[in-house]
N, C-alpha and C positions, 0 to 999 in steps of 0.2 A: 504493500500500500504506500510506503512511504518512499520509495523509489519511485512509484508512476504517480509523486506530489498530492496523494491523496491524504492529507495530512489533517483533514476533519474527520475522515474514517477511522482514520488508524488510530487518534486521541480516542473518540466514542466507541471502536473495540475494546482499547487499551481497559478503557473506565470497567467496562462490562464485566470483562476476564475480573478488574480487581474487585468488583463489587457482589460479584456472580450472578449479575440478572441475564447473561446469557441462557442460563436453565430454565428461565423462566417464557423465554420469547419461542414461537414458532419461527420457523426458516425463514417463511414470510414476513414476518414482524420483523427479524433480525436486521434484513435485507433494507427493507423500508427504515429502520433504526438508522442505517449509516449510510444510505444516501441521503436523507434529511440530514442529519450532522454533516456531510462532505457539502451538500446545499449550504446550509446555515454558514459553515466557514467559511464556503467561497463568499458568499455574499458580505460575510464582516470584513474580510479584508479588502476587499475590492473597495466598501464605504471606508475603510480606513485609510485603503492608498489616496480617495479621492478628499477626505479632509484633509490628507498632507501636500497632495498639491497643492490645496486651493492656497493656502502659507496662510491662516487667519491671523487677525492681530490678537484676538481673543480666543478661550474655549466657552464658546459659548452658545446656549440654546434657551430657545422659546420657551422653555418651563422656568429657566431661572430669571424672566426679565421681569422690572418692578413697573406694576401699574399704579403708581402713586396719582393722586388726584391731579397734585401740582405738575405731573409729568406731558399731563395732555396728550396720555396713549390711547386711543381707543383698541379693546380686549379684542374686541370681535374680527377688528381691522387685523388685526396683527397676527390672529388665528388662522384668519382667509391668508394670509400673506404667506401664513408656514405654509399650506398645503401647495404652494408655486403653482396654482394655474394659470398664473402671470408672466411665470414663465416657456409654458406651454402656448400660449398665446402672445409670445414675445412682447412683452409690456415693460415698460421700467418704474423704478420707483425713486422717488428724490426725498431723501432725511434730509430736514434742514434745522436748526439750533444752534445756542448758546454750545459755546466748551462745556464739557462733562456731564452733559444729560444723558448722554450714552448711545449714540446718533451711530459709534464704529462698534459697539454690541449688538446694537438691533441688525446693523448690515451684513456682520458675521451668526449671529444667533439664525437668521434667516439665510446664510447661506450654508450656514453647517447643516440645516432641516433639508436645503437643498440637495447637499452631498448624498445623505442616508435617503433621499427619493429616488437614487442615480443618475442626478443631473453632473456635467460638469462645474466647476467654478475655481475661479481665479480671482482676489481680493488680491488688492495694491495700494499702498499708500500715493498718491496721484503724485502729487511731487517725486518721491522717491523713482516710480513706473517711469517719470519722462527722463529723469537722468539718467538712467540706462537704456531709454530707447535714444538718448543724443551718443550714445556710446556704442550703442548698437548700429545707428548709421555709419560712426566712422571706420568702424570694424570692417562692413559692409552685412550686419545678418539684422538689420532692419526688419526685412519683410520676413523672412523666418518668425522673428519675436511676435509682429503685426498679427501674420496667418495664425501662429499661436491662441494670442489673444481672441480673435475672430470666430474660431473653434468653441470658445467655451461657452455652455450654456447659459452661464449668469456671471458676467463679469460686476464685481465690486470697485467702484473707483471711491477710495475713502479721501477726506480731507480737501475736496476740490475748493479748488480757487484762494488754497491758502498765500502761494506767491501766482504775480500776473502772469498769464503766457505769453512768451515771446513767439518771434513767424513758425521759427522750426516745431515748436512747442505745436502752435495751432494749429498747423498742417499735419501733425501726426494725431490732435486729436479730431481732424476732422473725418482723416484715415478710417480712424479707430468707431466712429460714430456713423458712419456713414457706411461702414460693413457692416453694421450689428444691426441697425434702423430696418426694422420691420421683418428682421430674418432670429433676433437672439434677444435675452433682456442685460439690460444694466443696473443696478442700482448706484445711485449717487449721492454719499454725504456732504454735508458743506454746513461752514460756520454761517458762511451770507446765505440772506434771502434770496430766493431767483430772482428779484427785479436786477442784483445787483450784476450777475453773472457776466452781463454783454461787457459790462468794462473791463472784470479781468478778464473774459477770453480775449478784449479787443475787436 
């Protein structure tokens, strides 16, 4: 089993022999025992590799966020939002607030809900994301990084519009917006209001 990587099988054997509920299971039952455990395994770590790409800035989920009055979360909104058929329907979502209301928890909480539905995701501090794509240009694997991004089912751009963009800046984010527009979703936090956005994108 554990040579042809069947390594959910061969733990819920292992368990069997030590506990001795194999005496207890028909042939058939046994069978059905450990291709559910080889199921169940493949499926947690596929959802684990896919929370460790997406690189969160947080561990965080939907059960642990606070609905405080003073938060002005609505429960119901944010429930609809775990189940992503906004992402199925390629829709985006814009977090906007003061510092520390927890604007980069809600965007990971809701993408980490993402990950365990089998969506793809990618979270990036936005500043951080465009200094590497100025270094990815001069490299020359721009478009490699681009298609990357483009790929993923719910990209997270956290911290938008903390510094203004410049040309090269705007050009890769229109890149970046203009692939995903109507084919993938995004979520976007940001300290400014949207009125304010047009200035610093420029």
């Amino acid at each position: 089993m554990k040579q042809m990587k069947l390594h959910g099988m061969a733990r819920a054997f292992q368990t069997s022999l030590e506990n001795g509920n194999k005496d207890h299971f028909t042939a058939d039952e046994m069978v059905e025992f450990l291709v559910n455990s080889e199921w169940d395994d493949r499926c947690n770590r596929r959802t684990e590799r896919r929370i460790r790409n997406a690189r969160f800035r947080y561990k965080a989920n939907i059960e642990e966020v606070h609905f405080d009055i003073n938060r002005n979360l609505d429960k119901n909104q944010m429930y609809r939002f775990a189940e992503c058929a906004f992402i199925g329907k390629a829709e985006n979502i814009l977090i906007t607030g003061s510092t520390g209301i927890g604007k980069s928890y809600i965007a990971s909480a809701i993408g980490n809900q993402a990950c365990m539905l089998g969506y793809k995701v990618f979270y990036a501090n936005t500043a951080k994301l465009f200094s590497m794509l100025k270094v990815a240009k001069v490299d020359g694997s721009i478009m490699r990084e681009i298609a990357k991004i483009e790929k993923q089912d719910l990209l997270i751009l956290d911290d938008f519009g903390i510094q203004p963009f410049d040309n090269q800046n705007r050009a890769t984010l229109l890149d970046i917006i203009e692939d995903r527009h109507g084919k993938r979703s995004t979520i976007i936090t940001s300290q400014l209001p949207v009125l304010q956005w047009h200035d610093i994108i420029g």
